[in-house]
C-alpha positions as CSV (number, residue, x, y, z in Angstrom):
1,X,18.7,10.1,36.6
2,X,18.6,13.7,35.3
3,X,16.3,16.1,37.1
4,X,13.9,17.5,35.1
5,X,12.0,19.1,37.8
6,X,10.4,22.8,36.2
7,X,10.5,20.9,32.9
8,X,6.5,20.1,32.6
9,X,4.9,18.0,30.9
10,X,4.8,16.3,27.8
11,X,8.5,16.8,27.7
12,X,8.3,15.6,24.2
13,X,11.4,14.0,23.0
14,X,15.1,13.4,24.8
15,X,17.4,12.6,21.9
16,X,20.5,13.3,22.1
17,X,22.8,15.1,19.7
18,X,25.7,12.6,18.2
19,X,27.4,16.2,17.9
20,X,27.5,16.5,21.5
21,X,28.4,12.7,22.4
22,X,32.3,13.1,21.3
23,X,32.7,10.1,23.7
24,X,30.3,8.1,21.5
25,X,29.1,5.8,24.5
26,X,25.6,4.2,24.0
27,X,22.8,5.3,26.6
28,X,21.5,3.9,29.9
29,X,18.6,1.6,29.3
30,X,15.9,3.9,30.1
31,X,17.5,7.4,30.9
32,X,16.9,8.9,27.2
33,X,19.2,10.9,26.2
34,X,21.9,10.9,28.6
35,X,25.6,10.8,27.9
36,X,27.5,8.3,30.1
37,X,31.0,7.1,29.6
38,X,33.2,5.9,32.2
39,X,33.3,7.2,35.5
40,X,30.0,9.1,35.7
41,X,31.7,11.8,38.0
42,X,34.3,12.6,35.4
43,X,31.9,13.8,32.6
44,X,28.4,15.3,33.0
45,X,25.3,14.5,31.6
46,X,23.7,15.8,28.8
47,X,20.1,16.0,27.9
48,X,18.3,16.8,24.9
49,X,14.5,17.5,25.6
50,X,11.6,19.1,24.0
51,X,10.4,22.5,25.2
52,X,7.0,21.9,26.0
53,X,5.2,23.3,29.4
54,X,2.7,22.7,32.0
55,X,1.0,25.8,32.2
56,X,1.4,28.4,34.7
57,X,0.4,31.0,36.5
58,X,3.4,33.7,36.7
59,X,3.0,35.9,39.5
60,X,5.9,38.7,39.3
61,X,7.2,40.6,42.3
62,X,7.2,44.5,41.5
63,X,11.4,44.8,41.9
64,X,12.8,47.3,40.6
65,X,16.1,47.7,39.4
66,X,17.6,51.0,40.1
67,X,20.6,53.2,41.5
68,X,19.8,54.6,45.5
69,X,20.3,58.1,45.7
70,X,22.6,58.8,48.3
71,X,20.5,62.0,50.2
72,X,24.1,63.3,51.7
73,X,25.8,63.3,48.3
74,X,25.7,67.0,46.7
75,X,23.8,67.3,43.7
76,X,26.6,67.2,40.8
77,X,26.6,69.9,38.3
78,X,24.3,69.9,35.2
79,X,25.2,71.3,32.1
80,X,22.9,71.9,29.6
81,X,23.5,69.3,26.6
82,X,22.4,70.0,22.6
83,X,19.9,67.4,21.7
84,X,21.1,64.5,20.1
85,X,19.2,61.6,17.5
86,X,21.2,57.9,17.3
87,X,20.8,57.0,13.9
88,X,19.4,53.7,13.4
89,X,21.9,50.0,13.1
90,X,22.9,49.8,9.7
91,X,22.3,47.4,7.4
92,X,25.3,44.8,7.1
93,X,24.9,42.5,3.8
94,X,21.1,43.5,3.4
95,X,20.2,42.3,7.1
96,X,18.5,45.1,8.9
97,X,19.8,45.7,12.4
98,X,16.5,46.4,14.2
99,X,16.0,43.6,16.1
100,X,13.2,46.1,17.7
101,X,11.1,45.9,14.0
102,X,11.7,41.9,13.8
103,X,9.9,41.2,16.7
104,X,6.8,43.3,16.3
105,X,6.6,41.6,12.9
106,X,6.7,38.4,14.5
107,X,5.1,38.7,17.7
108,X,2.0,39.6,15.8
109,X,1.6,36.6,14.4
110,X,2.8,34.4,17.2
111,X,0.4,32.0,19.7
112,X,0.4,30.4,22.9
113,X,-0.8,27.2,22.7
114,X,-2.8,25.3,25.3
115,X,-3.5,21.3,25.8
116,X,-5.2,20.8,29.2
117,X,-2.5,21.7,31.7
118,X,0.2,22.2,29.0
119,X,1.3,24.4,26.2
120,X,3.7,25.5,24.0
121,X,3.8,27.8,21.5
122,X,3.0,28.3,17.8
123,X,2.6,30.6,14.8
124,X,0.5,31.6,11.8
125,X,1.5,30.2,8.4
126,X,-1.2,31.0,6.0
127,X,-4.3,33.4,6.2
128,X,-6.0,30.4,6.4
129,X,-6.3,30.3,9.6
130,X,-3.4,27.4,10.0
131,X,-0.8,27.3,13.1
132,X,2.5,25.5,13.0
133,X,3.4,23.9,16.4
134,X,5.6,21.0,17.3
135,X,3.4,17.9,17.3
136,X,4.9,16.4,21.1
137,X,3.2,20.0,22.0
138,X,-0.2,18.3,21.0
139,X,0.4,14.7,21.5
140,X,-0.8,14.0,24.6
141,X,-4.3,15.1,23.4
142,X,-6.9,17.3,25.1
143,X,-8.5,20.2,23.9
144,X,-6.9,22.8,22.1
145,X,-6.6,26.6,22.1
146,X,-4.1,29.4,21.3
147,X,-4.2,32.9,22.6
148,X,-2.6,35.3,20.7
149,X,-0.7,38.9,21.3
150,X,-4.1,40.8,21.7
151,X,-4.9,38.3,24.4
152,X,-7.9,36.3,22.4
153,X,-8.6,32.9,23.3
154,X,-9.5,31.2,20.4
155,X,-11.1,27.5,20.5
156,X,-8.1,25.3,18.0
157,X,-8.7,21.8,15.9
158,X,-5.4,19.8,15.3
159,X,-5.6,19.3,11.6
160,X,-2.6,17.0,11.6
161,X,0.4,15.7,12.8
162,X,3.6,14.3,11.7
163,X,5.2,12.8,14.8
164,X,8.3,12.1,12.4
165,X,9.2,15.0,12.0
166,X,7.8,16.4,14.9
167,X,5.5,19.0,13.7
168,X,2.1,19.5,13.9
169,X,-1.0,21.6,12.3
170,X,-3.6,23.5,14.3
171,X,-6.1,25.7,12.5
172,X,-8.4,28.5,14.0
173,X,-10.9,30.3,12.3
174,X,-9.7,32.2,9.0
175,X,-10.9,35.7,10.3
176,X,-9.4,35.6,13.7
177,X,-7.0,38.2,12.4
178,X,-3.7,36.3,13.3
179,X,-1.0,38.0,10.9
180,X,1.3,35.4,8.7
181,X,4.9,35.3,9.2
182,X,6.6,35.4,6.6
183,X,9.4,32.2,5.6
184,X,12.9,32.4,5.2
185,X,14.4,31.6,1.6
186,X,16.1,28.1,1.8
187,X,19.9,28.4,1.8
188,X,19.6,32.0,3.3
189,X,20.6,31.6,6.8
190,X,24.1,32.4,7.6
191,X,26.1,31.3,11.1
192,X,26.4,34.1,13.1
193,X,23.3,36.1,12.0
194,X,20.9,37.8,14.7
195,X,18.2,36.0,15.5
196,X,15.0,36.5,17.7
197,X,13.0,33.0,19.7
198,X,9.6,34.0,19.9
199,X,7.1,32.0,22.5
200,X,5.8,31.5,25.9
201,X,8.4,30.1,27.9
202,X,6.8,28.8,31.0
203,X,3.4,30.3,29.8
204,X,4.7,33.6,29.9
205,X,3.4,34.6,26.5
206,X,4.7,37.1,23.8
207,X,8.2,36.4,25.2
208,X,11.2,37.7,22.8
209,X,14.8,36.8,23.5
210,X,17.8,37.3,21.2
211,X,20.9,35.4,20.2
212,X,22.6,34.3,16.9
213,X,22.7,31.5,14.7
214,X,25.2,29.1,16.9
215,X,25.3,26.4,13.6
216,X,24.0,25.1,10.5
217,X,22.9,21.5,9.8
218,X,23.7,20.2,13.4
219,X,22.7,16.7,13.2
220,X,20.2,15.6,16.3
221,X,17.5,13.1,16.7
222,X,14.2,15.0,16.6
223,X,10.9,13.3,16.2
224,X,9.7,9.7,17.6
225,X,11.5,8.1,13.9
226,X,15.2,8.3,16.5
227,X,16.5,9.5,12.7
228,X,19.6,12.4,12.6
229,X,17.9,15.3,11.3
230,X,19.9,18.4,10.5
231,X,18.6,21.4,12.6
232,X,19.5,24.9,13.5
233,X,22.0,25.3,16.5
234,X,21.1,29.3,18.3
235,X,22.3,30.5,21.7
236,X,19.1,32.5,21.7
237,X,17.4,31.6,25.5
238,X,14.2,28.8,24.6
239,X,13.0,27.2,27.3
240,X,10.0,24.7,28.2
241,X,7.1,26.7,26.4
242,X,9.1,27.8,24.0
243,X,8.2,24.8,21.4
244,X,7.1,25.0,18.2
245,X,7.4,29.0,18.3
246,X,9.4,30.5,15.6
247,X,13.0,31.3,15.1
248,X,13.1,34.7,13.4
249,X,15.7,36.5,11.2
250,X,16.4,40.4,12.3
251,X,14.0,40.9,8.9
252,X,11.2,39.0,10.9
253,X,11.4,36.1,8.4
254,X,11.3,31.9,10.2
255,X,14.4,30.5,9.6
256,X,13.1,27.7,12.4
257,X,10.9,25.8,14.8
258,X,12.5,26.0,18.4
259,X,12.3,22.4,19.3
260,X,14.4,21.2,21.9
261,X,17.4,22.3,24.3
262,X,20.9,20.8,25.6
263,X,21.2,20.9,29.3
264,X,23.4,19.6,31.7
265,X,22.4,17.5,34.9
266,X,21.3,20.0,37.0
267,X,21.1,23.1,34.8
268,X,18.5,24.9,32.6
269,X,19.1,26.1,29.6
270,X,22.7,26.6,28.7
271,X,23.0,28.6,25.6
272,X,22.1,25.5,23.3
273,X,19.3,25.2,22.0
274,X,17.9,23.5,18.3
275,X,15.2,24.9,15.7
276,X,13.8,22.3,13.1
277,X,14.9,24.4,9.9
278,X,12.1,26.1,8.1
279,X,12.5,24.6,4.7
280,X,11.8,21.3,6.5
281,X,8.3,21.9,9.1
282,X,7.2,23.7,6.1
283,X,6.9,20.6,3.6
284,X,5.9,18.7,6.7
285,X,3.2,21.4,7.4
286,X,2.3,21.3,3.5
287,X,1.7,17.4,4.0
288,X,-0.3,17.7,6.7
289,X,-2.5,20.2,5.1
290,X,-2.8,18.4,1.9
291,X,-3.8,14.7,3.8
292,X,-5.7,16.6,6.4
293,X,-7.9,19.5,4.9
């Protein structure tokens, strides 16, 4: 059996990608989605899992990461040097290259989201006061919450949930201030374009990593249906916290809903990670919000 020690829980769920099954060998009754054909010491296991997180409390060391001075080592020569200005990245086909701008347009806008002794993550959609989150964030019940980048707490009601698809609805009050994000234009993502993963990986909130679009239309099983769904392939690092947090665009637009991870038997996150493409939570979202108020 995989470990899955670190992961929390809910785990959400642990389908695995056809994609990444080459060997196309059916599953061990009871060990969701692990690839076994074989000898089981030839080929490693993979697992797809959801990115949902026990909460935590993240107590960082003060390390710091320097160069030692070396107190025999003469002093070397300084020479006075005319001021300099680096222009900013340019733009390459109309994408902005400030990765910098994209994520304090997004981060504004982004929550952590808390379930008892769990969370994930989520953001604004609407001025209405509704959050998009992954529904196997919320599953398990409890009370809800989200906190956002100012450090609020602010009490949550789940409007909605389509465990299908695997996205749910939260709404908070309309004047709490969260900021919208704004939604990608379908068909406007492009393989190989920056992108940012914005959530609270192991309840470390207002966490930004970076990566690029790793694939289009990568067909996994996402949801409790067990049906392929095309998704959004990124090497950007999500981890357990990170789901149902937003996968940005360097113009701060969602092009996705980090969902789930690969990982090998043994390993964390390993550059492979899956977004539910925006075009698709957002008519799940619009559903819910229709059918739910």
């Amino acid at each position: 059996m995989t470990d899955l020690r670190g992961l929390g829980e809910p785990r959400g769920p642990g389908f695995i990608s056809p994609e990444l099954d080459p060997w196309g060998a059916p599953r061990p009754a009871g060990v969701p989605g692990e690839v076994a054909k074989g000898d089981p010491s030839r080929w490693p296991r993979l697992l797809l899992v959801g990115l949902a997180v026990v909460a935590v409390s993240a107590t960082s060391g003060a390390i710091a990461g320097g160069v030692v001075a070396d107190d025999d080592a003469a002093p070397a020569p300084t020479t006075p040097q005319p001021a300099t200005t680096t222009p900013p990245p340019a733009a390459a086909n109309g994408v902005p290259g400030d990765l910098v701008g994209a994520a304090a347009t997004a981060l504004a806008g982004v929550v952590q989201v808390r379930v008892g002794n769990s969370g994930g993550s989520g953001f604004a959609m609407d001025d209405q006061g509704h959050i998009v989150t992954n529904n196997h964030v919320v599953e398990g019940g409890g009370s809800v919450s989200v906190v956002g980048q100012d450090g609020r707490r602010l009490p949550a009601e789940v409007v909605g949930r389509d465990p299908g698809s695997d996205i749910a609805v939260l709404r908070v009050d309309a004047s709490s201030g969260l900021r919208p994000l704004a939604l990608a234009q379908p068909g406007t993502t492009r393989v190989g374009e920056p992108v940012l993963a914005v959530g609270s990986p192991l309840g470390l909130s207002g966490t930004v990593t970076a990566g690029i679009v790793s694939a289009l239309d990568r067909q996994v099983r996402l949801g409790d249906s067990g049906a392929r769904r095309d998704a959004i392939q990124t090497d950007a690092s999500i981890n357990p916290g990170n789901s149902g947090g937003p996968l940005v665009n360097a113009r701060g637009e969602v092009i996705g809903v980090n969902t789930a991870i690969a990982t090998l038997e043994g390993s964390g996150n390993i550059g492979i990670g899956f977004a539910i493409p925006i075009e698709q939570a957002q008519r799940a979202a619009e559903r819910i919000i229709s059918g739910g108020g």
